[in-house]
N, C-alpha and C positions, 0 to 999 in steps of 0.2 A: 877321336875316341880311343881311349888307352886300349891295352890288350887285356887286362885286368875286367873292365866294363866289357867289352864285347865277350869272356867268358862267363860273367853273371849274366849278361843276356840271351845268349846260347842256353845255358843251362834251364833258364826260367821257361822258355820257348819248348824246350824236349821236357821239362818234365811238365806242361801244360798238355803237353800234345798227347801222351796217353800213349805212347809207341814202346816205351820200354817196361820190360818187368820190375819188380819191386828190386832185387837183388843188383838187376844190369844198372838200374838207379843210382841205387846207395853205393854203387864205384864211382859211376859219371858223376855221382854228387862229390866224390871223396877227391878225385883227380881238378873238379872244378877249383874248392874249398884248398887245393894243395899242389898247386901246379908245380912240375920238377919232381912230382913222389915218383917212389917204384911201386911196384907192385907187392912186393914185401911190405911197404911200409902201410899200404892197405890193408892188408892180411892181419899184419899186427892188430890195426885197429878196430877193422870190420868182423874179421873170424880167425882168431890165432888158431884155433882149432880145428879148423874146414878151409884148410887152404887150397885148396884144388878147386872149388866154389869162387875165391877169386879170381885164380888164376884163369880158369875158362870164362868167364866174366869182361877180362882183360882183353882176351882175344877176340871176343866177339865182338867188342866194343870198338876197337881196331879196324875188325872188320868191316863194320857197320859205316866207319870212318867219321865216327865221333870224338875219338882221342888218338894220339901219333906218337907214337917215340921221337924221343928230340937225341937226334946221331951227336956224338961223341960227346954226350953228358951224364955220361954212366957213373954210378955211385957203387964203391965198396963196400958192399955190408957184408958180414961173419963170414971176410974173406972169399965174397963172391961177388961177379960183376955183372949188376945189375941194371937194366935199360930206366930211364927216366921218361913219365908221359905228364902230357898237356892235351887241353883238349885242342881242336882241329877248329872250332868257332863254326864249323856247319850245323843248320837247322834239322835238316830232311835226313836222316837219317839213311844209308843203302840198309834193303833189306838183306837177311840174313838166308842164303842160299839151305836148302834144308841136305844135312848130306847123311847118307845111311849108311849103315854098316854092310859086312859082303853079307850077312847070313840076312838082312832084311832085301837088300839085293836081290838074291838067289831066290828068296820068295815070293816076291814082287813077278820077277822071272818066270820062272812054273807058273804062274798062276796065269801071268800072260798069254804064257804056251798052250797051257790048258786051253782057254778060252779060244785060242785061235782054233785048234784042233775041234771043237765041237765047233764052234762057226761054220768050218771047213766043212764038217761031215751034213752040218741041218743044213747048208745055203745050196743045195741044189736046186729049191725053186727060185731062186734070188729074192730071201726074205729080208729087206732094210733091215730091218734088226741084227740079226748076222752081220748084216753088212756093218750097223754101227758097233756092234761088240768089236767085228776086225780091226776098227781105225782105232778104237781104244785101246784096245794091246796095243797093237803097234806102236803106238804112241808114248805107252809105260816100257816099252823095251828102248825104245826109242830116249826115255828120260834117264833110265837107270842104267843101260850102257853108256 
């Protein structure tokens, strides 16, 4: 089976499967339909106007380990040097780690702390409830550090 056919069948598989957004799509569709493009040359076509929209698009896709940059086939364009991707021929998609900013961080945080601190102060009779609020902070401080 060419590599050609195994990226139409990739492609047909992921956008069956309902895993990606409309947006994260219409790139993994763009990279399928265009293997060796940059991410520029997406942009161009998809959003000349909303390039930041591809470009994080790119990366997550990446991440996802749907499509790879292919090393030393970089393209010049408007005198800049630009990475070339294909996709990766994987079905399952890795999901996409959620990561937060410090100030959603920091809230997440207090809110933990709170919570531990009345725990603390109501669970003098050893009320399971207390006790399940503890393990859930802990466990939000525990994800967010």
């Amino acid at each position: 089976m060419s590599v050609r056919q195994t990226s139409i069948d990739t492609y047909r598989e992921v956008e069956q499967s309902g895993l990606l957004s409309r947006k994260r799509l219409e790139v993994f569709f763009y990279v399928a339909n265009h293997p060796g493009c940059t991410a520029y040359d997406c942009e161009e076509f998809l959003h000349p106007r909303n390039r930041s929209t591809v470009n994080a698009r790119f990366s997550e896709l990446v991440r996802m380990n749907l499509i790879r940059e292919l090393p030393g086939q970089e393209k010049i364009q408007h005198g800049h040097k630009r990475m070339t991707y294909e996709l990766t021929g994987v079905i399952n998609p890795l999901p996409l780690k959620n990561e937060l900013s410090t100030g959603k961080k920091y809230g997440l945080m207090l809110a933990a702390l709170c919570n531990i601190k009345a725990a603390t102060i109501s669970n003098s009779a050893g009320c399971p409830c207390c006790a399940q609020a503890l393990r859930y902070a802990m466990t939000v401080l525990d994800e967010v550090s």
